[in-house]
C-alpha positions as CSV (number, residue, x, y, z in Angstrom):
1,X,145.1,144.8,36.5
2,X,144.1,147.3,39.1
3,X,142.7,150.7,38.4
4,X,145.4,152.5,39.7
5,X,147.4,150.2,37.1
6,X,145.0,151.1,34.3
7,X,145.7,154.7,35.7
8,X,149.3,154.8,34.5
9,X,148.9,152.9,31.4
10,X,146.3,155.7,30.5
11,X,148.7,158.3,31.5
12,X,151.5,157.2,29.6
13,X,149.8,156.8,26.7
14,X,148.2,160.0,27.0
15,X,152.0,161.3,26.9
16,X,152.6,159.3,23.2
17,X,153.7,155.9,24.3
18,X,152.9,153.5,21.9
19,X,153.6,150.4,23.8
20,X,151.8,152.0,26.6
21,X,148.8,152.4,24.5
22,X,148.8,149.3,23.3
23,X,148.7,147.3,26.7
24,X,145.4,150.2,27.2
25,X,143.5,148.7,24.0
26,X,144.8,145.2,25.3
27,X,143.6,145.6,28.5
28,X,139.7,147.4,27.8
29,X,139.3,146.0,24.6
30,X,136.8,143.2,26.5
31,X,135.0,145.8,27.9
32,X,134.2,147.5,25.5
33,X,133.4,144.5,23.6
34,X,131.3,143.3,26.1
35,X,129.3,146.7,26.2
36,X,128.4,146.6,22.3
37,X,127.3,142.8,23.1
38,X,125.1,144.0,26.4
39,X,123.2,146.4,23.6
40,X,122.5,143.5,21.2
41,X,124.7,145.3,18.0
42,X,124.6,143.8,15.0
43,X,128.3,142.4,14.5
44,X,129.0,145.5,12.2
45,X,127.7,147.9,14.6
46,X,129.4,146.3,17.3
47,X,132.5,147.4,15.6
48,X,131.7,150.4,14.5
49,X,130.9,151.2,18.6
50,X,134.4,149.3,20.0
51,X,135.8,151.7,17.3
52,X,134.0,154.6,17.4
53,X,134.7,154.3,21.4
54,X,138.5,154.2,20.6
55,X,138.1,157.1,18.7
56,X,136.5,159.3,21.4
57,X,139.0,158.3,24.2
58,X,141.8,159.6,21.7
59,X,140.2,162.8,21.0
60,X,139.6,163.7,24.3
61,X,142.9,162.7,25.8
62,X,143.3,165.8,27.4
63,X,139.5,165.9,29.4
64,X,140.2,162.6,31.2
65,X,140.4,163.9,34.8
66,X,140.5,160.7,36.6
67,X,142.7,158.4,34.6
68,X,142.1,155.7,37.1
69,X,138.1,155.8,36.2
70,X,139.4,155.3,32.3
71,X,137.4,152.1,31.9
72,X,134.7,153.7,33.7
73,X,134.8,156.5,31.0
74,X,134.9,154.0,28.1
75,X,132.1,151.6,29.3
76,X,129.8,154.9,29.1
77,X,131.1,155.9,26.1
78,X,130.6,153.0,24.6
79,X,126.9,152.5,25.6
80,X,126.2,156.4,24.5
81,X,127.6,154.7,21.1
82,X,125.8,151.7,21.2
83,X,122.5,153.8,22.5
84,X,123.8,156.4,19.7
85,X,123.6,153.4,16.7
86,X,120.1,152.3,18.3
87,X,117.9,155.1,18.1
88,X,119.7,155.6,14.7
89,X,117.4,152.6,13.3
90,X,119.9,149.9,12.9
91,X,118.6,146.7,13.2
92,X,119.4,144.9,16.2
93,X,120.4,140.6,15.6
94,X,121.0,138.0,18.2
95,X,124.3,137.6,19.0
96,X,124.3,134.0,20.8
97,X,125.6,132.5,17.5
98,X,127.6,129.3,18.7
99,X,130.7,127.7,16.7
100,X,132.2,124.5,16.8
101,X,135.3,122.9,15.7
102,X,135.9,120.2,12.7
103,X,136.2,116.9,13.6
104,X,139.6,114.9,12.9
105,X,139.4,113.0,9.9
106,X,141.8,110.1,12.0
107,X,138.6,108.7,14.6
108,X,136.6,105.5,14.8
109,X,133.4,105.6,13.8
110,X,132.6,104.8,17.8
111,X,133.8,107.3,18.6
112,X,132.8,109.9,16.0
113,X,129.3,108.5,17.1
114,X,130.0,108.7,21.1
115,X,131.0,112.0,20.1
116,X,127.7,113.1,18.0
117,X,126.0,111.7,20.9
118,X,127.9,114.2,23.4
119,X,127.6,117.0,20.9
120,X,123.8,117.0,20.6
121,X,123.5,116.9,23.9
122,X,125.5,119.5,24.5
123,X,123.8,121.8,21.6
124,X,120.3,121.2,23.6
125,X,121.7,122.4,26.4
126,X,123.3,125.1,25.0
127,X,120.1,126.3,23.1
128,X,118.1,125.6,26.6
129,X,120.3,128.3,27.9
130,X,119.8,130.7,25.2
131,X,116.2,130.2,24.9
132,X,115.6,130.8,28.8
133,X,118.3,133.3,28.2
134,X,116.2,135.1,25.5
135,X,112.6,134.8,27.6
136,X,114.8,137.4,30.5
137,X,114.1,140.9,30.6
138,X,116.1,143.3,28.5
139,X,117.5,144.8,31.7
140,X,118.8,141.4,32.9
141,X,119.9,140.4,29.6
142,X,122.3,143.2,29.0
143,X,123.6,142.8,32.7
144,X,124.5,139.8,32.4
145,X,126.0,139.9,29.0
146,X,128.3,142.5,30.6
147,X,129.0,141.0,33.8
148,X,130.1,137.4,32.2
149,X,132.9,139.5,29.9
150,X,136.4,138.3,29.5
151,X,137.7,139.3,31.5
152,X,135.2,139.5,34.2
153,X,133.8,143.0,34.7
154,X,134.0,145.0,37.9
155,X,130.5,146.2,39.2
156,X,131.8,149.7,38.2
157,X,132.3,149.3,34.8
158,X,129.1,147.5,34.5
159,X,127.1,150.4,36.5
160,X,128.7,152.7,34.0
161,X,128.0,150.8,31.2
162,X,124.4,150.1,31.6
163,X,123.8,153.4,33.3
164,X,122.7,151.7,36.4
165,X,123.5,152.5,40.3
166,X,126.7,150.7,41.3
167,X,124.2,149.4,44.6
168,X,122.2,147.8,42.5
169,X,124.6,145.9,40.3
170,X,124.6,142.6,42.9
171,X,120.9,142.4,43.5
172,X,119.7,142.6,40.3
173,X,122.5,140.0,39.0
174,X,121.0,137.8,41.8
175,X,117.4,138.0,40.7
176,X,118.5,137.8,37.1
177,X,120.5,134.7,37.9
178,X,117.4,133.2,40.0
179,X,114.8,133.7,36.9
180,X,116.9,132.5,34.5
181,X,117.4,129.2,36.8
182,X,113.6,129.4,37.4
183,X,113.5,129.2,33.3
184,X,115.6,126.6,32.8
185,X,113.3,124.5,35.4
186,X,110.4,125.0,33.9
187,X,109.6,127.5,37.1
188,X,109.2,130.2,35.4
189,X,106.7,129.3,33.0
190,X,103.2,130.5,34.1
């Protein structure tokens, strides 16, 4: 969906249509998700930022000038809330937490083992990841927890979310990208 889209979502909604704001939540909900998640928020303050975030963009309603730059306004919104919940003391956790799925009680004990095998390996790499993930910058860490959102981010809304120059969005991705491979190769230990 296109900002212009976005535009006249936020515009009817604006006017009181439900279904209108509805798709709107739908729509932005990931980025503001993926905001709260860029500041490293406790799961509790996470929410209390996606919904504080909400809360603003309903009160001021009437102030949005550009309803077309909508996400743009609630990516900084929510980072002032997420900053906001920050300097306010909370205590910030990882959020890398990892789930997986029961296995079928119906398998062969091949393949339950094949599948252990496959597992672990797949949990070391996994935890590779996070702990070269962990070892980046807090700059690069929050950009790239933004920019790998669901759906994927626009430049914009990251810029706006982390406070940074749109301009800069693409090279520091590419040198965040480039330590983190340098990490996970043992290049980047020195």
């Amino acid at each position: 969906m296109d900002s212009e889209s976005i535009g006249r979502l936020f515009q009817a909604a604006a006017k009181g249509d439900a279904a209108a704001w509805k798709a709107l939540v739908e729509r932005l909900s990931p980025l503001v998700w993926s905001v709260a998640r860029a500041h490293g928020l406790s799961d509790a303050d996470a929410c209390e930022a996606y919904q504080t975030t909400w809360f603003r963009l309903a009160q001021h309603l009437d102030r949005i000038r550009d309803p077309e730059r909508v996400s743009t306004w609630l990516a900084t919104t929510a980072r002032n809330e997420c900053l906001k919940l920050i300097r306010s003391g909370r205590k910030l956790v990882a959020s890398d937490t990892e789930s997986f799925e029961r296995i079928p009680d119906d398998r062969t004990p091949e393949s339950v083992f094949i599948e252990d095998e496959e597992a672990r390996d797949e949990a070391e790499r996994h935890r590779q990841l996070w702990q070269a993930f962990r070892e980046l910058g807090d700059k690069c860490q929050q950009l790239l927890r933004v920019l790998i959102g669901s759906p994927p981010h626009s430049y914009q809304e990251a810029a706006a979310a982390l406070g940074l120059a749109i301009g800069s969005i693409g090279p520091m991705r590419q040198r965040c990208l480039r330590q983190l491979r340098l990490l996970l190769t043992g290049g980047g230990n020195s």
